[in-house]
C-alpha positions in Angstrom: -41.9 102.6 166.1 -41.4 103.4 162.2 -43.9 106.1 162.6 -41.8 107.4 165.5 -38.1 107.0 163.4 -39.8 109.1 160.5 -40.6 111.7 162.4 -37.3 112.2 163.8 -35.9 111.9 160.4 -37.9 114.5 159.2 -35.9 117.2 157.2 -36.0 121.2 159.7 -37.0 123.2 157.1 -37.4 127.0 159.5 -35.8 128.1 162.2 -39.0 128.7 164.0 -40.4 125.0 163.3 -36.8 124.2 164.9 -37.8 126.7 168.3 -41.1 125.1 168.4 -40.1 121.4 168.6 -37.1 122.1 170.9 -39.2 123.8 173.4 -41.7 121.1 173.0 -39.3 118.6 173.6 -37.3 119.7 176.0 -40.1 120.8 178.5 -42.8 117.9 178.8 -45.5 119.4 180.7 -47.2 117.7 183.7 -48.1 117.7 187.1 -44.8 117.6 189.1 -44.8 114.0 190.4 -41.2 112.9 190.1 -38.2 112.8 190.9 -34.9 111.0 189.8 -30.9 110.8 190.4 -27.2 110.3 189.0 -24.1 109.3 190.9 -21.1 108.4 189.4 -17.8 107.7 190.8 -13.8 107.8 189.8 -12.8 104.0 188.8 -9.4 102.3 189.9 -7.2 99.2 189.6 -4.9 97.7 192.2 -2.1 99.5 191.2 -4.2 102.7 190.6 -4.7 103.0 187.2 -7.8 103.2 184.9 -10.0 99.2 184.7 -10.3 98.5 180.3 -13.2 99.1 178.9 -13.1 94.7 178.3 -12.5 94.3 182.5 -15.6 97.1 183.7 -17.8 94.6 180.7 -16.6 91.5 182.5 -17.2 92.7 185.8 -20.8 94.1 185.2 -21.8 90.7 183.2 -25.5 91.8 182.2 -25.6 95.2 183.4 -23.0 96.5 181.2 -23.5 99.2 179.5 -23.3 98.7 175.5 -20.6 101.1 175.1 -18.1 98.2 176.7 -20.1 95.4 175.3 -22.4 95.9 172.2 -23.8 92.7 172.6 -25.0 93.5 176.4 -28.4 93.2 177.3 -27.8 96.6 179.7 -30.2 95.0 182.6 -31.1 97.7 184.7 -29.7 96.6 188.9 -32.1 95.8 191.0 -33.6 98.5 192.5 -34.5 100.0 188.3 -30.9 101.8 188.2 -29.1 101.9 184.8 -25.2 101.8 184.5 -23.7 103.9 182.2 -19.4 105.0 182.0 -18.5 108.0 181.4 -14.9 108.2 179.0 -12.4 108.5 181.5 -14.2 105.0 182.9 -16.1 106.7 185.6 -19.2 104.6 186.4 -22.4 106.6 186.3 -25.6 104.8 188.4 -28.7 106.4 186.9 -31.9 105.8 188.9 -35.7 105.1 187.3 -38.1 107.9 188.2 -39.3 107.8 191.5 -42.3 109.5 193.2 -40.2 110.6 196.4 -36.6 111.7 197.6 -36.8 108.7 200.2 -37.8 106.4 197.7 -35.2 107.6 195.8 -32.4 107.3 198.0 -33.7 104.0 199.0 -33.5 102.9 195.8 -30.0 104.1 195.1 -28.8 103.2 198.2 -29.4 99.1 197.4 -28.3 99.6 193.5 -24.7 101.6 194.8 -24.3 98.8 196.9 -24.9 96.0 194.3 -22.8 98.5 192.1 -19.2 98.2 194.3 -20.0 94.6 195.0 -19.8 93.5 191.3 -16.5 95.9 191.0 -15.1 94.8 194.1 -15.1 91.0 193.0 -13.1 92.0 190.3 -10.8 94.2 191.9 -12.0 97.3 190.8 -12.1 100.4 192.9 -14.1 103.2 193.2 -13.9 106.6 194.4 -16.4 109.3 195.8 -13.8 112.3 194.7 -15.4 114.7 192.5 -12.2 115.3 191.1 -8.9 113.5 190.4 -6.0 115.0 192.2 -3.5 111.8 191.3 -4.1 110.7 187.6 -3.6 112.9 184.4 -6.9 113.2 182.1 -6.9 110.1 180.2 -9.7 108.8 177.8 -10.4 105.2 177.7 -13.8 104.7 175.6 -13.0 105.2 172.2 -16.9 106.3 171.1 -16.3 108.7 168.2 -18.8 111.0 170.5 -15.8 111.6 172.8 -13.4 111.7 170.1 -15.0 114.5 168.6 -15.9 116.2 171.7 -12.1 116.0 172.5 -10.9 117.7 169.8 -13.2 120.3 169.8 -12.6 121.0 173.4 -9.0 120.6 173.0 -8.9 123.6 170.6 -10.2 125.7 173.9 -7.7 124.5 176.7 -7.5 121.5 178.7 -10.7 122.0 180.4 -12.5 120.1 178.5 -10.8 117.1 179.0 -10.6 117.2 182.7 -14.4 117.3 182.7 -14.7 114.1 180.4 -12.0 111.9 182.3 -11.0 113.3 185.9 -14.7 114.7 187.1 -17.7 113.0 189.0 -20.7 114.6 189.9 -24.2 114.3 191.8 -27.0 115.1 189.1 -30.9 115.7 189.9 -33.7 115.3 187.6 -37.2 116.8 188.5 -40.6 117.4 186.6 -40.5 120.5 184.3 -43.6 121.6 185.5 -48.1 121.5 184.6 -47.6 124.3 182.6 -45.7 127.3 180.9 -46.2 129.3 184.8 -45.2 126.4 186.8 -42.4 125.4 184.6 -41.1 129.5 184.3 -41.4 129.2 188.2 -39.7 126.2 189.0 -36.6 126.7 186.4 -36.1 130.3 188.1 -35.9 128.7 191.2 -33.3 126.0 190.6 -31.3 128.6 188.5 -31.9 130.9 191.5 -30.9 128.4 194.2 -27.8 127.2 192.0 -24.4 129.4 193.2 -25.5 128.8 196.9 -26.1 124.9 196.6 -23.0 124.5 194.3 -21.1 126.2 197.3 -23.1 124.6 199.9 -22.0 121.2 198.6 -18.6 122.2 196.4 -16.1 119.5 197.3 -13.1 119.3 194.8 -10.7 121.7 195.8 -7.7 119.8 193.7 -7.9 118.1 190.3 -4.7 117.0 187.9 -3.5 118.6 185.3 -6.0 122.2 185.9 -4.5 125.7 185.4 -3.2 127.3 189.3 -6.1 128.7 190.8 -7.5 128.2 194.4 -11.1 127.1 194.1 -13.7 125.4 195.9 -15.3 123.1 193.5 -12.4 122.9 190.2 -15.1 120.5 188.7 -17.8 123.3 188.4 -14.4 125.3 187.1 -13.8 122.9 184.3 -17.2 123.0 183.3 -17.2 126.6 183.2 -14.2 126.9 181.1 -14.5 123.9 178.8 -17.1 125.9 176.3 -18.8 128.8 177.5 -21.3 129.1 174.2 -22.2 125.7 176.1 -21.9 125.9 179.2 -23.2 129.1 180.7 -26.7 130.1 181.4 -29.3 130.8 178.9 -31.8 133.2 179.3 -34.2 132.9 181.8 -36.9 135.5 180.9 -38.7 133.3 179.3 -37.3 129.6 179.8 -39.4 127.5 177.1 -38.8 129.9 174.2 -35.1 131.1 175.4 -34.0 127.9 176.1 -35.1 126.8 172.2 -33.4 130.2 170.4 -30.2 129.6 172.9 -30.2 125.7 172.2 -29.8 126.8 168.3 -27.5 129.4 168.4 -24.8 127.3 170.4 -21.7 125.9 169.1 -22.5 123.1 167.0 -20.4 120.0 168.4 -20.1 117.3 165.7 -22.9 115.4 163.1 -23.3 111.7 163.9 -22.1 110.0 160.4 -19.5 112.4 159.6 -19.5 115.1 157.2 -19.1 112.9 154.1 -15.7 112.0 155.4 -15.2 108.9 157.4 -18.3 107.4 159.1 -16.2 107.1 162.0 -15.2 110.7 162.4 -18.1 112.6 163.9 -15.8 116.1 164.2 -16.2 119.3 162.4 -13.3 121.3 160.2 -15.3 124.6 161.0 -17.1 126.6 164.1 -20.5 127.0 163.7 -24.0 126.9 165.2 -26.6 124.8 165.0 -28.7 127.2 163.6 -26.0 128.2 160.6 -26.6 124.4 159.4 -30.3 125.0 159.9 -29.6 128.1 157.1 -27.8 126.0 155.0 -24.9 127.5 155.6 -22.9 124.2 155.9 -24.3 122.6 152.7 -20.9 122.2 151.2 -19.8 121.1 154.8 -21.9 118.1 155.8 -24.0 117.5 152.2 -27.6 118.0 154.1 -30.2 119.9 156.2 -30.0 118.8 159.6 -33.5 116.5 160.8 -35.0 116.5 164.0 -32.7 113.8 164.9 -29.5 115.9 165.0 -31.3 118.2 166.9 -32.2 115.6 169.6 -28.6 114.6 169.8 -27.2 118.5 169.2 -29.1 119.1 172.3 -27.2 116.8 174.2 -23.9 118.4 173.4 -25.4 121.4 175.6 -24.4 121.1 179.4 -25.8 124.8 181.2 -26.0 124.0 185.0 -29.8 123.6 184.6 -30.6 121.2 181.4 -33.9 120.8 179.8 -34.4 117.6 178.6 -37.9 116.9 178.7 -37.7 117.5 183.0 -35.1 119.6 184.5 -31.5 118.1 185.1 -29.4 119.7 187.9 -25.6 119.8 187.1 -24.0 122.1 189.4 -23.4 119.3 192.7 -20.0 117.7 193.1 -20.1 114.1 193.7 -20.1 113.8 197.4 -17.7 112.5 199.7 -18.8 109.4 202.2 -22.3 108.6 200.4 -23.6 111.7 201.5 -25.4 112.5 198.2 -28.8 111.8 199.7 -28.6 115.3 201.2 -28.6 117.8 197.7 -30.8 115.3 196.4 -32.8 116.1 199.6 -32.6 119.8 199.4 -33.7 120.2 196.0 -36.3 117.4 196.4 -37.5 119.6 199.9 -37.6 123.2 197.5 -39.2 121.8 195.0 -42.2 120.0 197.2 -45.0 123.0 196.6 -45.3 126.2 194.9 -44.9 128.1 198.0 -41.9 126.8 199.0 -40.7 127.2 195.4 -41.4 131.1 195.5 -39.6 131.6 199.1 -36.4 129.3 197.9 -36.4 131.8 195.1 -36.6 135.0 196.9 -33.7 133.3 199.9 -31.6 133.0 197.3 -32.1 136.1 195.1 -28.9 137.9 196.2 -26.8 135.1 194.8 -28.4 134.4 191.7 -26.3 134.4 188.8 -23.2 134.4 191.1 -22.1 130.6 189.6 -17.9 131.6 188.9 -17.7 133.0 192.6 -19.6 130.3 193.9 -17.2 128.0 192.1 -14.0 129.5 192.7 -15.0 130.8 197.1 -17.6 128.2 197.9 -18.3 129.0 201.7 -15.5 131.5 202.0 -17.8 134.1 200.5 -20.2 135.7 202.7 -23.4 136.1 200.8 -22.8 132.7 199.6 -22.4 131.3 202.9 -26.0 132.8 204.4 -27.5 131.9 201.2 -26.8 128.3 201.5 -27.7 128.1 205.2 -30.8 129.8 204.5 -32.1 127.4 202.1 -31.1 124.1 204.0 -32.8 126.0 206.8 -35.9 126.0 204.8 -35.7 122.6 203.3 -35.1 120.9 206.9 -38.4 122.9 208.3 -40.3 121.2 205.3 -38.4 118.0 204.9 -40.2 114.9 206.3 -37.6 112.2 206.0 -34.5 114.2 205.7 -34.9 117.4 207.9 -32.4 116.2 210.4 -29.8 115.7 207.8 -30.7 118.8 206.1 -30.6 121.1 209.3 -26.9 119.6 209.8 -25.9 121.0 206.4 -27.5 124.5 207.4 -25.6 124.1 210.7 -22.1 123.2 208.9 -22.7 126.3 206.0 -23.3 128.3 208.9 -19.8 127.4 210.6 -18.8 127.8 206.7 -17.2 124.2 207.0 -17.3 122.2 203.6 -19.1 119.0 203.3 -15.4 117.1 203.0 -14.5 118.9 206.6 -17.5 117.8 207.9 -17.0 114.5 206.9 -13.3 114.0 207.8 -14.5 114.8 211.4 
């Protein structure tokens, strides 16, 4: 352990020792074996406001998460899932690694219901919306990590603060890949795949407070907008080295400690990159060189659609309405199962890649999108063992272009 905490406070003294460690930290390599989930939902009192951060605590007892009671041991439920909140008090179920989709949803399926139980008893509510039409964007966890991203994303336009408070989402996490091939193969796929399965599964039409604008998924729209130097897609020539330069050339969010200000204030007075405090550009700024620890935690101020973060974390899914998360986490499980299937998912989707604003904004109402989306379920139900009738009903309702809320409001 002290061998481990000096590394990470080791001083970056290049910009290419910086590339080097990011893309060796940020793609473990390794046989693709598992697979792992998110799920977080909108939180309500009786009289529809936003649960304290002291009533979610009581509620949770030993699961809590330490940001709503430090002294919480943060036992995991009891199928392995973590809870977590997010700062508008959306409660975030984050599954162990498991070695299938089924045992995945299995496992999520008993820990979501354990979940609502515990809120239930004390009169908390919860919501499958991806987005929240009623309430205005308000912050309850006073973290100075959401302080500072606040005001930095308040400086941009409200987007920023939609995302934090008013936004849920369903969030896959798969095995990088054995090697620099596999790994180049598999993050062209789920980058390739993205616009069609974020309209295939877009699902928040309406959220408080945005700008006027007609769009399928406004979540994916707030994401978009909040910081694009964050935000959009890096590279993907050459994702183990791109991702690294990209990761050090974006906006630089806050430093953890403060900038010789108060310990408290994690915020920035100027806009810079990462890799302008790497130059020692901001010596007068923050006092030191940054360590391999601010780069760790600088690299989860970075939010593209695809993250690397050891394995690969999807972002682009909208919570799902009536449980029905089981069936992206399906579809991505199901193109993801061989190599093959991994180079044909890639080559459906190739006339929609890169297409993530219009899939945003049209969902199904765009053509190209639509066939797109059915095309791939298609192909995950025909190699799907558990899920391929579930799977072939989301081809069937793409096809009809209805959205996964229509469907489910039948």
């Amino acid at each position: 352990m002290a061998m481990a905490t000096q590394m990470r406070s080791a001083r970056l003294t290049t910009r290419a020792a910086a590339e080097a460690y990011v893309g060796g930290v940020c793609f473990k390599l390794g046989p693709p074996r598992l697979i792992g989930a998110e799920l977080e939902w909108l939180t309500t009192t009786r009289d529809g406001g936003r649960p304290r951060p002291a009533d979610l605590a009581a509620a949770l007892g030993p699961h809590a998460p330490t940001s709503v009671d430090p002294d919480s041991p943060a036992h995991p439920l009891p199928s392995g899932s973590t809870v977590t909140l997010e700062p508008g008090g959306q409660i975030e179920l984050s599954s162990r690694p498991l070695a299938s989709a089924e045992e995945l949803c299995a496992a999520l399926d008993a820990d979501s219901r354990r979940l609502r139980s515990l809120l239930d008893r004390a009169g908390i509510g919860t919501s499958d919306a991806a987005a929240d039409a009623g309430r205005p964007a308000e912050r309850i966890l006073p973290a100075p990590r959401y302080r500072a991203m606040q005001q930095w994303f308040d400086r941009i336009g409200p987007f920023g603060r939609l995302m934090m408070c008013n936004t849920t989402a369903t969030q896959v996490s798969v095995d990088a890949g054995a090697d620099a091939a596999e790994v180049a193969a598999r993050w062209t796929a789920l980058y390739a795949v993205g616009p069609a399965l974020l309209a295939a599964f877009a699902c928040s039409p309406r959220l408080r407070g945005i700008p006027l604008g007609d769009w399928a998924s406004q979540r994916m729209r707030a994401w978009f907008e909040l910081d694009r130097g964050r935000t959009e897609p890096p590279p993907l020539t050459d994702p183990i080295g791109d991702y690294a330069r990209w990761a050090l050339d974006a906006p630089l969010l806050c430093v953890r400690g403060g900038c010789g200000r108060d310990s408290d204030d994690w915020s920035l007075p100027v806009e810079v990159r990462f890799s302008d405090w790497l130059a020692g550009d901001l010596d007068s700024v923050i006092g030191r060189r940054p360590c391999r620890a601010d780069l760790d935690y600088h690299l989860t101020t970075l939010f593209p659609p695809v993250r690397a973060a050891g394995h690969l974390e999807v972002r682009y899914l909208d919570a799902q309405p009536r449980s029905r998360w089981h069936v992206p986490i399906a579809a991505l499980a199901a193109l993801l199962g061989d190599p093959g299937t991994v180079s044909e998912a890639t080559a459906l989707a190739a006339g929609t890649t890169g297409r993530w604003r219009d899939a945003a904004e049209c969902g199904l109402r765009d053509a190209e999108l639509r066939t797109a989306a059915t095309e791939l379920l298609d192909l995950a139900a025909s190699v799907s063992r558990s899920f391929a009738e579930e799977l072939a009903g989301a081809a069937g309702r793409c096809r009809r272009g209805r959205t996964v809320t229509e469907e489910a409001d039948r």
